[in-house]
N, C-alpha and C positions, 0 to 999 in steps of 0.2 A: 772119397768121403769116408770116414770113419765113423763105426756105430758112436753111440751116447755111451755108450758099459766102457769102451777103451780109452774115452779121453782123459789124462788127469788133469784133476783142474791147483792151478798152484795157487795159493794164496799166502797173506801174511799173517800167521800170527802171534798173538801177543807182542804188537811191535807198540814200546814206549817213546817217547821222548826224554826220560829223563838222560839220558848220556848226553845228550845236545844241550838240557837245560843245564846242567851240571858244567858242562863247558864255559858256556854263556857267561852263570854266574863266577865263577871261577875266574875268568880271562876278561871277557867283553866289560864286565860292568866295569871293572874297577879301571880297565883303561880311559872311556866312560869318563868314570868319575876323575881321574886324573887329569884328564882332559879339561875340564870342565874347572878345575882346582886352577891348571894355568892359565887358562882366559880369565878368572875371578881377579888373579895376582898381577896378573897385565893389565888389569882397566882400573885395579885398587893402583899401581903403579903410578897411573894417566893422572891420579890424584881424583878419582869421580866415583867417591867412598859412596855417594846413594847408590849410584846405578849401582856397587857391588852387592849393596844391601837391599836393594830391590830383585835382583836375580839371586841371592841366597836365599829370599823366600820363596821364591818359585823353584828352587832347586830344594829345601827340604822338605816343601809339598808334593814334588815328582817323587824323593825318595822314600818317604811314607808310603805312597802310592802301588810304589816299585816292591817296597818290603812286603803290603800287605800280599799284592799278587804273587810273590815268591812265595809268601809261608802259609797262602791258604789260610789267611782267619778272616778272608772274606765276610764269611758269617757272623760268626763272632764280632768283628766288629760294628758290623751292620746291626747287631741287637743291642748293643754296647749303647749304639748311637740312637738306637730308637728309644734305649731307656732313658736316658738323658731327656726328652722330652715327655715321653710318657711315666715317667717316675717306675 
């Protein structure tokens, strides 16, 4: 057993995630979103123009979504939206 004065203790620090998110956005989304572009074009194909136009909505409401949690204007938007009711 070793005293408490010689152990060192290792830890992390200053450890971000921005290289990961950077990645992410970088690579992951937009295959994502490509993906997403050929299943629109294949079922716009099938000839079944709603269902395309009922999933572009729910696809530019994810992206909204998507942008605000990417750029942090969380807030910002959130007072945006409260003003809109509260004048």
């Amino acid at each position: 057993m070793t005293a408490p004065e010689s152990l060192s203790l290792w830890y992390a620090q200053n450890l971000t995630t921005n290289n990961l998110q950077g990645w992410i956005q970088g690579n992951i989304i937009p295959l994502i979103l490509l993906g997403i572009a050929i299943i629109l074009l294949w079922i716009g194909g099938r000839g079944d123009n709603a269902g395309v136009a009922r999933r572009s909505v729910g696809l530019l409401v994810g992206l909204i979504a998507l942008g605000i949690a990417v750029s942090n204007t969380g807030p910002e938007v959130g007072r945006f939206l409260a003003s809109l009711i509260t004048g």
